[in-house]
C-alpha positions as CSV (number, residue, x, y, z in Angstrom):
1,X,-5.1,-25.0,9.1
2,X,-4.7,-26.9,6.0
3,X,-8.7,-28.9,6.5
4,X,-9.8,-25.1,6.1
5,X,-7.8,-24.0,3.0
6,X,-8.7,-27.4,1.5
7,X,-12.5,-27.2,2.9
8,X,-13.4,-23.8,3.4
9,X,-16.8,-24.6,4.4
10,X,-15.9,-26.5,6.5
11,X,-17.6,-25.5,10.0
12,X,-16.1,-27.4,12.7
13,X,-12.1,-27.0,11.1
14,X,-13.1,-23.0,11.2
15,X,-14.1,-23.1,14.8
16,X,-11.0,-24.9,15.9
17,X,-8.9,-22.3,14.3
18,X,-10.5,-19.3,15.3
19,X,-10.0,-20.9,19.1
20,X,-7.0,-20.9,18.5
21,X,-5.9,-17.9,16.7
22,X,-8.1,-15.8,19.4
23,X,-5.1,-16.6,22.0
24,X,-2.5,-14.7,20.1
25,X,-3.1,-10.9,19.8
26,X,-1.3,-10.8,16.4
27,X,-3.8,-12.9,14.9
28,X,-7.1,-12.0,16.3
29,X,-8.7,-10.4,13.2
30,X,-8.3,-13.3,11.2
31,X,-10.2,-15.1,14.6
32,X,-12.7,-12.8,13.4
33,X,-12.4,-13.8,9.8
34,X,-13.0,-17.7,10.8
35,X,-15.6,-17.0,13.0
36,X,-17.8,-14.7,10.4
37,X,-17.2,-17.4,8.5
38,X,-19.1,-19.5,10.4
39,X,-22.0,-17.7,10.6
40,X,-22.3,-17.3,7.4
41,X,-22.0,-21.2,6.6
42,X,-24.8,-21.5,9.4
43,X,-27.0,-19.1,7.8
44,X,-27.6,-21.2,4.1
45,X,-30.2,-22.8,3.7
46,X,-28.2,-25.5,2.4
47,X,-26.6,-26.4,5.7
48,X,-27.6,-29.3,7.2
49,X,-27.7,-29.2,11.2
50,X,-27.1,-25.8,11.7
51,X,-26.0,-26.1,15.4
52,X,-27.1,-23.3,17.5
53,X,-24.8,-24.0,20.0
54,X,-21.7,-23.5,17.6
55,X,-23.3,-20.3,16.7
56,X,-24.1,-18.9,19.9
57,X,-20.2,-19.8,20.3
58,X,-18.8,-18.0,17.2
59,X,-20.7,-14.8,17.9
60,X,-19.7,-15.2,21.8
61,X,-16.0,-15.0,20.2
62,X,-16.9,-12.3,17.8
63,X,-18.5,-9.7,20.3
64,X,-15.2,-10.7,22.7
65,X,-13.0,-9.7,20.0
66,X,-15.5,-6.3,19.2
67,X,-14.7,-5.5,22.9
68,X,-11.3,-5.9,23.3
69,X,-10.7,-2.7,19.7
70,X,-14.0,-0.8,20.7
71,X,-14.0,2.8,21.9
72,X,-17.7,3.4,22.6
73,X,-16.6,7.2,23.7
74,X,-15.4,7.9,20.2
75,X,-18.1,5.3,18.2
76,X,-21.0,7.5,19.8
77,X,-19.8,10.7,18.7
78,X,-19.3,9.9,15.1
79,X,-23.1,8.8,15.4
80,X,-24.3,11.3,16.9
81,X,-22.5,13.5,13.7
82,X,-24.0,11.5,11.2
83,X,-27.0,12.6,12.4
84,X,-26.8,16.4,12.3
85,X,-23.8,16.3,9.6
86,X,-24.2,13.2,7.2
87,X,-21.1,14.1,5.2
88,X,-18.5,14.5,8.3
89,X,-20.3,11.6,10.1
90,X,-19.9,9.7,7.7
91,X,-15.7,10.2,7.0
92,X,-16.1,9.8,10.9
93,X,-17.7,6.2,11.3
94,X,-15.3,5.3,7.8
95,X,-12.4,6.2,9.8
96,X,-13.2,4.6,13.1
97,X,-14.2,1.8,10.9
98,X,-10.6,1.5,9.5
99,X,-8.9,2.4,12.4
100,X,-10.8,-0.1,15.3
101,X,-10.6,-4.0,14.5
102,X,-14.3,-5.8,14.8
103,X,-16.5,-2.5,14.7
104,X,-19.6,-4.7,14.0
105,X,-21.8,-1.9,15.3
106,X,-19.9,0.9,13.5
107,X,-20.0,-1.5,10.3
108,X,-23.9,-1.3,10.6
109,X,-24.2,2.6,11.4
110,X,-21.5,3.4,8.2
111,X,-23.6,0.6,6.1
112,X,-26.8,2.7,6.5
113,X,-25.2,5.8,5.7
114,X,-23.4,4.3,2.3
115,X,-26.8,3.4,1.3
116,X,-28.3,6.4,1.3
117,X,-25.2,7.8,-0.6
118,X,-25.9,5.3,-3.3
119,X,-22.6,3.8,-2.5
120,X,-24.7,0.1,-2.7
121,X,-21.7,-2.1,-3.3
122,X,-19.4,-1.0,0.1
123,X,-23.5,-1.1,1.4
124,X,-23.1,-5.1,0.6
125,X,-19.1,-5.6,1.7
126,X,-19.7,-4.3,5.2
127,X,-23.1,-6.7,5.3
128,X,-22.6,-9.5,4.3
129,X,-20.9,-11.2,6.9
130,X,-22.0,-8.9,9.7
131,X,-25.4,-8.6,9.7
132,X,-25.0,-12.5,11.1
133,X,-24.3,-10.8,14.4
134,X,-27.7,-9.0,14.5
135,X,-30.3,-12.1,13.9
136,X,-33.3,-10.4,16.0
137,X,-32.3,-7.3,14.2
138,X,-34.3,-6.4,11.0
139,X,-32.2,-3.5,9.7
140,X,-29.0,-4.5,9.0
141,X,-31.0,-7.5,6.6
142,X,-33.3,-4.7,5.3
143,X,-30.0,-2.9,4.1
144,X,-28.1,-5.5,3.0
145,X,-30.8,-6.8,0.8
146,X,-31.9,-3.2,-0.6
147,X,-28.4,-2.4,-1.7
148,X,-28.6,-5.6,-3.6
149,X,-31.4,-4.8,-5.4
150,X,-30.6,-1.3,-6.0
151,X,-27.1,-3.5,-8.0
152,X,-30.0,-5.2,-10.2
153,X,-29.1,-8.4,-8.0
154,X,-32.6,-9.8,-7.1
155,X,-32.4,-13.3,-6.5
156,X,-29.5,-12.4,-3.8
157,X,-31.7,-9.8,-2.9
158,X,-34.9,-11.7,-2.1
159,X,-33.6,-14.0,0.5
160,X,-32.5,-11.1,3.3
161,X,-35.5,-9.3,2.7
162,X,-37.6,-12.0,3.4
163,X,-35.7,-12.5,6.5
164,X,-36.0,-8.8,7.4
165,X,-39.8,-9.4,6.8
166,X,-40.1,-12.4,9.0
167,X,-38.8,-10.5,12.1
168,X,-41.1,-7.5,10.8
169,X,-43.8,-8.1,9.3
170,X,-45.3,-5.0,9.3
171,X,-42.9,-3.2,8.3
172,X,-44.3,-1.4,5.7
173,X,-40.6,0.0,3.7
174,X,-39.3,-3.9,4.4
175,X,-43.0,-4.6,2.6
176,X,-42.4,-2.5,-0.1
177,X,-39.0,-3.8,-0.8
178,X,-39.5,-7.5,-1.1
179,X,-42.7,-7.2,-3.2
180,X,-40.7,-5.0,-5.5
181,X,-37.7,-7.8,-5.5
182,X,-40.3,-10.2,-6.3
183,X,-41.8,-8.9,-9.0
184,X,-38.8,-8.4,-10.8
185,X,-37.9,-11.8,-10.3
186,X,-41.5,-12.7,-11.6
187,X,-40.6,-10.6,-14.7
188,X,-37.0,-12.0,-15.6
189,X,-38.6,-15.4,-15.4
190,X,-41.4,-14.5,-17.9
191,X,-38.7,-13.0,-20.4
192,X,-36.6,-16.2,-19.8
193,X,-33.5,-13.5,-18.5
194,X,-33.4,-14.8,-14.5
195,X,-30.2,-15.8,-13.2
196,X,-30.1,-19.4,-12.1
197,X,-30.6,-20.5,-8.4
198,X,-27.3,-19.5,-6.7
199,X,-28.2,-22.9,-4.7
200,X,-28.1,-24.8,-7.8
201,X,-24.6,-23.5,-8.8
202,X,-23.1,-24.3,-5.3
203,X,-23.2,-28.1,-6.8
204,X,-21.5,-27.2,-10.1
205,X,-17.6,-27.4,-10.7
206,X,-16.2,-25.2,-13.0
207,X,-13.1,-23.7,-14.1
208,X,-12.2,-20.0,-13.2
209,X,-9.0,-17.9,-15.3
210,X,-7.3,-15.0,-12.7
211,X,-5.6,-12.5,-14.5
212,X,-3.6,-11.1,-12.1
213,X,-1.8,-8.0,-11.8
214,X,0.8,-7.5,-9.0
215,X,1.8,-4.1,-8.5
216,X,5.4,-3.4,-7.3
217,X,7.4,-0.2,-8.1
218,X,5.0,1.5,-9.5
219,X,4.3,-0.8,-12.2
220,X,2.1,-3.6,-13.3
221,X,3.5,-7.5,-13.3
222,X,0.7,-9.5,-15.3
223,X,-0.1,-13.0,-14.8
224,X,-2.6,-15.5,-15.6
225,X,-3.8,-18.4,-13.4
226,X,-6.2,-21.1,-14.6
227,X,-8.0,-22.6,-11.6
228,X,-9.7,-26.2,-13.6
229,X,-12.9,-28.0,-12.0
230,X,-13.6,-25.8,-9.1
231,X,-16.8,-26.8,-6.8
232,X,-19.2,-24.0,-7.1
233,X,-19.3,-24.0,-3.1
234,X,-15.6,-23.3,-2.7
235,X,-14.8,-19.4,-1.3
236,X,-12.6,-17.0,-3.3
237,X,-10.6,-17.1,-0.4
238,X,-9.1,-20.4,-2.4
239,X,-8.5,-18.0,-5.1
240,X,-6.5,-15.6,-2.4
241,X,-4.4,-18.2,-1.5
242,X,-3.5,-19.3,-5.1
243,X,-2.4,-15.3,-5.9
244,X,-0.2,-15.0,-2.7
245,X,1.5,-18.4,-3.9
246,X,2.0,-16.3,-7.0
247,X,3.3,-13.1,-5.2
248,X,5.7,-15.3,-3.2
249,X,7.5,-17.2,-6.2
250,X,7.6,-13.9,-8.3
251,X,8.8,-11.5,-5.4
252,X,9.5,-13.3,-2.0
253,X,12.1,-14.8,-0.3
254,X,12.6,-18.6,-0.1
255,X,12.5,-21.6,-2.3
256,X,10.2,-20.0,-5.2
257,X,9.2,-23.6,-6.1
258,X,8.1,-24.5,-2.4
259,X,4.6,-25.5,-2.7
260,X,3.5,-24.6,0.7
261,X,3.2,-21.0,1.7
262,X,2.4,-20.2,5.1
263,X,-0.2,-17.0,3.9
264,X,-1.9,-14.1,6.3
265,X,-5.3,-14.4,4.1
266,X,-6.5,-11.2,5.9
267,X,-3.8,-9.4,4.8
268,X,-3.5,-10.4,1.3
269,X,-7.6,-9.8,1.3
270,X,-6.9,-6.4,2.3
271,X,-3.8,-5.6,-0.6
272,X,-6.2,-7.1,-3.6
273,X,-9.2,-6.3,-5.3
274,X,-11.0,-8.5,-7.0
275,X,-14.1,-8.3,-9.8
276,X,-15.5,-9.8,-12.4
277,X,-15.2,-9.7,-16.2
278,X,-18.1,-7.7,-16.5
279,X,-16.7,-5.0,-13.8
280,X,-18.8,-6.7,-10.9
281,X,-16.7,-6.2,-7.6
282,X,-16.2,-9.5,-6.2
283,X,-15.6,-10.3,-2.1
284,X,-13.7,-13.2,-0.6
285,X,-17.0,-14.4,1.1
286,X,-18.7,-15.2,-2.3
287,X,-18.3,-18.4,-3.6
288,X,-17.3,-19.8,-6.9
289,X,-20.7,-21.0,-8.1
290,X,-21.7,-16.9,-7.6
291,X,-19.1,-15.7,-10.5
292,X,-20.5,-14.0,-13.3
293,X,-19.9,-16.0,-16.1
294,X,-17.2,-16.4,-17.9
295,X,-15.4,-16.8,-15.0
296,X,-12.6,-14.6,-15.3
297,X,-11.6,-12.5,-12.0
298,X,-9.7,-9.6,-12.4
299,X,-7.1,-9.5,-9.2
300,X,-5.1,-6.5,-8.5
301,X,-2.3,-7.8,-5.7
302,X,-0.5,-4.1,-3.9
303,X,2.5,-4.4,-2.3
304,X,1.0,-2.4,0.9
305,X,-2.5,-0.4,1.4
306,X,-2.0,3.3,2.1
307,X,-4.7,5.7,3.9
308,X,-5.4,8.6,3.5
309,X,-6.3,11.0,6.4
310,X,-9.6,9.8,6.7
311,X,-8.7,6.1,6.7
312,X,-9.5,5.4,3.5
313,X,-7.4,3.2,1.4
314,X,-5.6,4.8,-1.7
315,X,-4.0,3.0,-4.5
316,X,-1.0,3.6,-6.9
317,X,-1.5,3.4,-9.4
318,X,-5.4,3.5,-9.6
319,X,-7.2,0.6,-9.4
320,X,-8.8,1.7,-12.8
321,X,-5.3,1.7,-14.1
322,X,-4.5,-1.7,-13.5
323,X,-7.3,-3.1,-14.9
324,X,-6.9,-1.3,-17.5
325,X,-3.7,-2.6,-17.9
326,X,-4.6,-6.2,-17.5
327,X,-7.4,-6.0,-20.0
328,X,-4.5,-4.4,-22.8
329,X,-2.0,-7.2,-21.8
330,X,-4.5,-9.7,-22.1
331,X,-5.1,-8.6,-25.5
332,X,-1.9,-8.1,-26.6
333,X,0.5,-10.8,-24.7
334,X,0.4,-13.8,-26.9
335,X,1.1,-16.3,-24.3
336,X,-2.2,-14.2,-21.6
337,X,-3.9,-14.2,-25.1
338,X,-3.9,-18.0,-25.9
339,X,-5.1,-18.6,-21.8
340,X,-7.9,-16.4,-22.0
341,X,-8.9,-17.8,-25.4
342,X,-9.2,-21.3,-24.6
343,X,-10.9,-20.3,-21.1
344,X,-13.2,-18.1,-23.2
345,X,-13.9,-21.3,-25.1
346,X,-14.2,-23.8,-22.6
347,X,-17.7,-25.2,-21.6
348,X,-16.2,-25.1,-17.7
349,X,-16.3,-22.0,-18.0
350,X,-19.5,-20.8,-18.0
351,X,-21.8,-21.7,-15.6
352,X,-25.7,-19.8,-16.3
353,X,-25.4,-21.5,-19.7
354,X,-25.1,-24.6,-18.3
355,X,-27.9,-24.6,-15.6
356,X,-30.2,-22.6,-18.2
357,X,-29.7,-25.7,-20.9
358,X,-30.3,-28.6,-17.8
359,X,-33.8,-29.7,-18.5
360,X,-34.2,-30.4,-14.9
C-alpha cells in the first residue's frame, strides 16, 4: 500500500493491490481504481515495456468487477430512452451511472450524450480512464478527444484522435477532427502560444500550493498546503492523500500529529473537487506536470456527498461558494496571504515558463 502512495505509477505495486483489494467486497471500487490505473500507465507513450499480459489481466479484473454491479435489464432501457428522449435518457444513464459500481458501458453511452449537451468537461472525467477498456473501439477515443478540443485543449486532444484514426481510418468525422486539432496546434506554434509537450513536463519537479477549503457545518475551514519539488509524473491522488491528512488532524479522531493515516482515496476523491487557478477542473488521474501554471489547486473537502433524486451529487454550500470563499480568504488572511505570495513568486512554481525558456 505504501510503494503505491509513494510511487503512484508504479504498475506492478498497483496490480498487487488491486488483487488484493478485489477479495473484499467493501473495497472493490477502489480494485477498480488501481486497475484503471494501470491501464492508463500502459497506455503512455512513455512506458517502457508495456506488458500485454498485465493488461489483458487488469481489464480481466475490471470487466469481473463490471459484472458483479451490472443490471443489463435496467442499462438497456435507459439506452433505448436516450434514443427517443435525449433529456430523460440521459437523467437515466446519469442515475444508473451513480447508482451501479463499474458501469464502463454505461460511462461510454452517458459520455456520448454529455457531448452533445456541450457538457465537454464530465465528457473527459467519464473518459479518461475508461475508454482503456475499449482498445478496438474507436468511439469512446473519438469522444474523449473531441471534448478536449471543444475545452481549447489540443495537444491532449491530438493523441486520442489519432488513436481513434488508426483503428479508423476512414472515418471521415474522426478525419475531420484530428486535421482540425492539428491545425490549431500548427497555428499556436506559429504565434509562439502552444503549451509545452505534456511529455516533457512529466520530467519536471515543481512545487504545487493547495488552498483548501473543508466544509463542516455549513461553513468553510480554509487551509493552505505547500507541496515543494513534486515530479511532474506524480498523480493528484498524492495531493488527495495530503488533504485527508489535513481533514483528519483538523476534525478526526486519534493522535492529530500521527503521521500515518490509513485513507479510503475513493472516498475522499468523491467528497472533493479539485481545479485550477484559472477555474480548469482538475481529476485525480492527471498528473502534476499537467497543472496549469501557477500551480495552485483549489480543493473543496465535504463532509459527505448528497444526491439528489436523479443521482446527481449536490453540494452545500455551492461549490461556487467555496471557491469563492477561498479566493476572499486568500486575499484577506495574512498568514494564506504571505503562502500564496511567495508560491506566486517562486520559480517552482511555474512550469510552461520554464520549458518555453529551455533552449533545448
Amino acid at each position: 500500500m505504501d510503494v503505491v502512495r509513494a510511487a503512484p505509477r508504479n504498475v506492478a505495486a498497483r496490480m498487487q493491490r488491486a488483487k488484493i483489494l478485489i477479495r473484499d467486497e467493501g473495497r472493490q471500487v477502489e480494485a477498480a481504481a488501481d486497475y484503471l490505473a494501470v491501464l492508463r500507465e500502459l497506455a503512455r507513450p512513455d512506458t517502457p515495456d508495456a506488458s500485454r499480459e498485465v493488461r489483458d489481466a487488469a481489464m480481466e479484473g475490471l470487466w469481473v468487477l463490471h459484472k458483479e454491479f451490472a443490471n443489463p435489464r435496467k442499462l438497456e432501457a435507459a439506452v433505448a430512452l436516450a434514443k427517443q428522449d435525449p433529456e430523460r435518457g440521459f437523467e437515466a444513464l446519469s442515475r444508473y451511472v451513480h447508482t451501479h459500481p463499474c458501469a464502463w458501458d454505461a460511462q461510454t453511452h452517458l459520455a456520448t450524450l454529455a457531448l452533445t449537451r456541450e457538457h465537454f468537461d464530465l465528457t473527459a472525467k467519464l473518459l479518461a480512464q475508461v475508454r482503456w477498456l475499449f482498445p478496438d473501439d474507436p468511439n469512446p477515443h473519438f469522444v474523449f478527444g473531441q471534448a478536449l478540443a471543444s475545452k481549447g485543449q489540443m495537444e491532449m486532444a491530438q493523441r486520442p484522435l489519432e488513436y481513434a484514426h488508426d483503428l479508423a481510418p476512414d472515418d471521415v468525422d474522426i478525419q475531420k477532427w484530428l486535421t482540425f486539432v492539428r491545425k490549431k496546434i500548427q497555428k499556436q506554434q506559429a504565434a509562439g502560444t502552444h503549451t509545452p509537450s505534456v511529455a516533457v513536463a512529466h520530467h519536471v519537479a515543481r512545487s504545487l500550493l493547495v488552498l483548501l477549503g473543508i466544509v463542516r457545518y455549513g461553513r468553510v475551514y480554509p487551509a493552505a498546503m505547500v507541496l515543494h519539488k513534486l515530479p511532474g509524473d506524480v498523480s493528484l491522488a498524492f495531493v488527495l492523500q495530503h488533504i485527508a491528512t489535513q481533514e483528519h488532524r483538523r476534525f478526526g479522531n486519534g493522535n492529530p500529529d500521527s503521521p500515518e493515516v490509513e485513507v479510503d482515496l475513493r472516498g475522499v476523491g468523491d467528497r472533493t473537487s479539485l481545479t485550477a487557478w484559472n477555474d480548469e477542473p482538475l481529476g485525480v488521474e492527471q498528473t502534476v506536470g499537467e497543472i496549469p501554471d501557477p500551480g495552485v489547486i483549489l480543493a473543496v473537502l465535504y463532509e459527505s456527498v448528497r444526491r439528489d433524486d436523479l443521482g446527481r451529487p449536490t453540494f452545500e454550500p455551492s461549490l461556487e461558494e467555496c471557491r469563492t470563499t477561498l479566493r476572499r480568504v486568500a486575499e484577506q488572511d495574512t498568514e494564506l496571504h504571505a503562502k500564496l505570495d511567495r508560491h506566486l513568486k517562486s520559480p517552482d512554481a511555474t512550469l510552461k515558463q520554464r520549458l518555453e525558456a529551455d533552449p533545448d
